[in-house]
C-alpha positions as a LaTeX table, in Angstrom:
\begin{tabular}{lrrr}
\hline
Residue & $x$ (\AA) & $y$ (\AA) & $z$ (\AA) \\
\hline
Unk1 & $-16.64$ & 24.63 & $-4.81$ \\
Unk2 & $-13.58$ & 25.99 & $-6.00$ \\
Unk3 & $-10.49$ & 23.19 & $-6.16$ \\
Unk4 & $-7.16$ & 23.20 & $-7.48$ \\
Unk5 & $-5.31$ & 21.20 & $-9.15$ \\
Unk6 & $-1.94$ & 21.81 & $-9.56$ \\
Unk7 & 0.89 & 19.36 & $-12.17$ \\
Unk8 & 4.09 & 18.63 & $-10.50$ \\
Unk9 & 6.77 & 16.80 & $-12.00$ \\
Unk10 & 6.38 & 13.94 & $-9.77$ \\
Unk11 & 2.69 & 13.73 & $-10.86$ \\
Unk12 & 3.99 & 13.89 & $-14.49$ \\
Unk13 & 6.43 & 11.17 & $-13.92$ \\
Unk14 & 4.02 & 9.10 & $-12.12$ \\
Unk15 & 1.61 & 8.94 & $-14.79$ \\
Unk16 & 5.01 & 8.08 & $-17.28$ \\
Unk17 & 4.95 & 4.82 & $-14.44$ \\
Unk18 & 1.78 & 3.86 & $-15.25$ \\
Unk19 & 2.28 & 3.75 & $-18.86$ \\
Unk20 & 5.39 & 1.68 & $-18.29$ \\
Unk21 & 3.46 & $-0.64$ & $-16.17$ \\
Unk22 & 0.56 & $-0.64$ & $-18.70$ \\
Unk23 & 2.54 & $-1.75$ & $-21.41$ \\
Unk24 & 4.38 & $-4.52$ & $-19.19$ \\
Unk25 & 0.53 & $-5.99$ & $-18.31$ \\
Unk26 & $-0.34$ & $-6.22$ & $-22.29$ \\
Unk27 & 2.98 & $-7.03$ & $-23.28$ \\
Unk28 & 2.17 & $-10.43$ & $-21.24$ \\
Unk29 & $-1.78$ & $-10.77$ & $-22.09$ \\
Unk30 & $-1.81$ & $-9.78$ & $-25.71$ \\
Unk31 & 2.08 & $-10.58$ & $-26.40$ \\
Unk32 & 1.10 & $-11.57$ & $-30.24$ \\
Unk33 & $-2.44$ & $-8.93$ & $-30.38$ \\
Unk34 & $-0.67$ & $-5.66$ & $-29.61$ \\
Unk35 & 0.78 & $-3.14$ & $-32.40$ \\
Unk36 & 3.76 & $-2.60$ & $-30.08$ \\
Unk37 & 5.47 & $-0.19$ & $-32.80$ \\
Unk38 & 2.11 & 2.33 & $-33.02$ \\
Unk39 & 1.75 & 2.06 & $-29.23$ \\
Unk40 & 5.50 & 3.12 & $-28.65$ \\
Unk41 & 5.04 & 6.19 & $-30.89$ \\
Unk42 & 2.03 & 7.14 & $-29.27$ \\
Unk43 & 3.79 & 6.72 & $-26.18$ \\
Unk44 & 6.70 & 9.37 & $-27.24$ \\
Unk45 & 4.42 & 11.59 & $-28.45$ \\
Unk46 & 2.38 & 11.37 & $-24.81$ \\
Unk47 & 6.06 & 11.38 & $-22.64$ \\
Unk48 & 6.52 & 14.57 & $-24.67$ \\
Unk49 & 3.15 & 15.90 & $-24.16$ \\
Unk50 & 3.53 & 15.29 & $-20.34$ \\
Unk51 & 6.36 & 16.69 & $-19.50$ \\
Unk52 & 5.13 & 20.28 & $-21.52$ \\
Unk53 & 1.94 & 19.80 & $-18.99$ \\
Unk54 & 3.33 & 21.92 & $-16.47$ \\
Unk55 & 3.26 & 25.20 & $-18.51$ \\
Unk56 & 0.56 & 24.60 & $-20.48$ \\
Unk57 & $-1.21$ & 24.96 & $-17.48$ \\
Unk58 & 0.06 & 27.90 & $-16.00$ \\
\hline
\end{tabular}
């Protein structure tokens, strides 16, 4: 079985959502836990990952 799977910009942006939304969830769990200031430059660093995805899969 042969499937493809192709990235879109919506799909990139989507998954950009569900990082927002992620970080909303813990932000009201672990409020005082969370290393907010690592998490947000991991979270730059993915963003600009992401939005590259499209040609490093071509």
């Amino acid at each position: 079985m042969n499937l493809e799977f192709r990235v879109t910009k919506k799909f990139v942006n989507e998954l950009l959502d569900v990082l927002d939304e992620l970080v909303k969830e813990i932000r009201r769990e672990e409020k005082k836990k969370y290393p907010y200031a690592e998490w947000k430059r991991k979270r730059e660093l993915v963003k600009k990952r992401l939005r590259k995805l499209p040609e490093y899969v071509r």
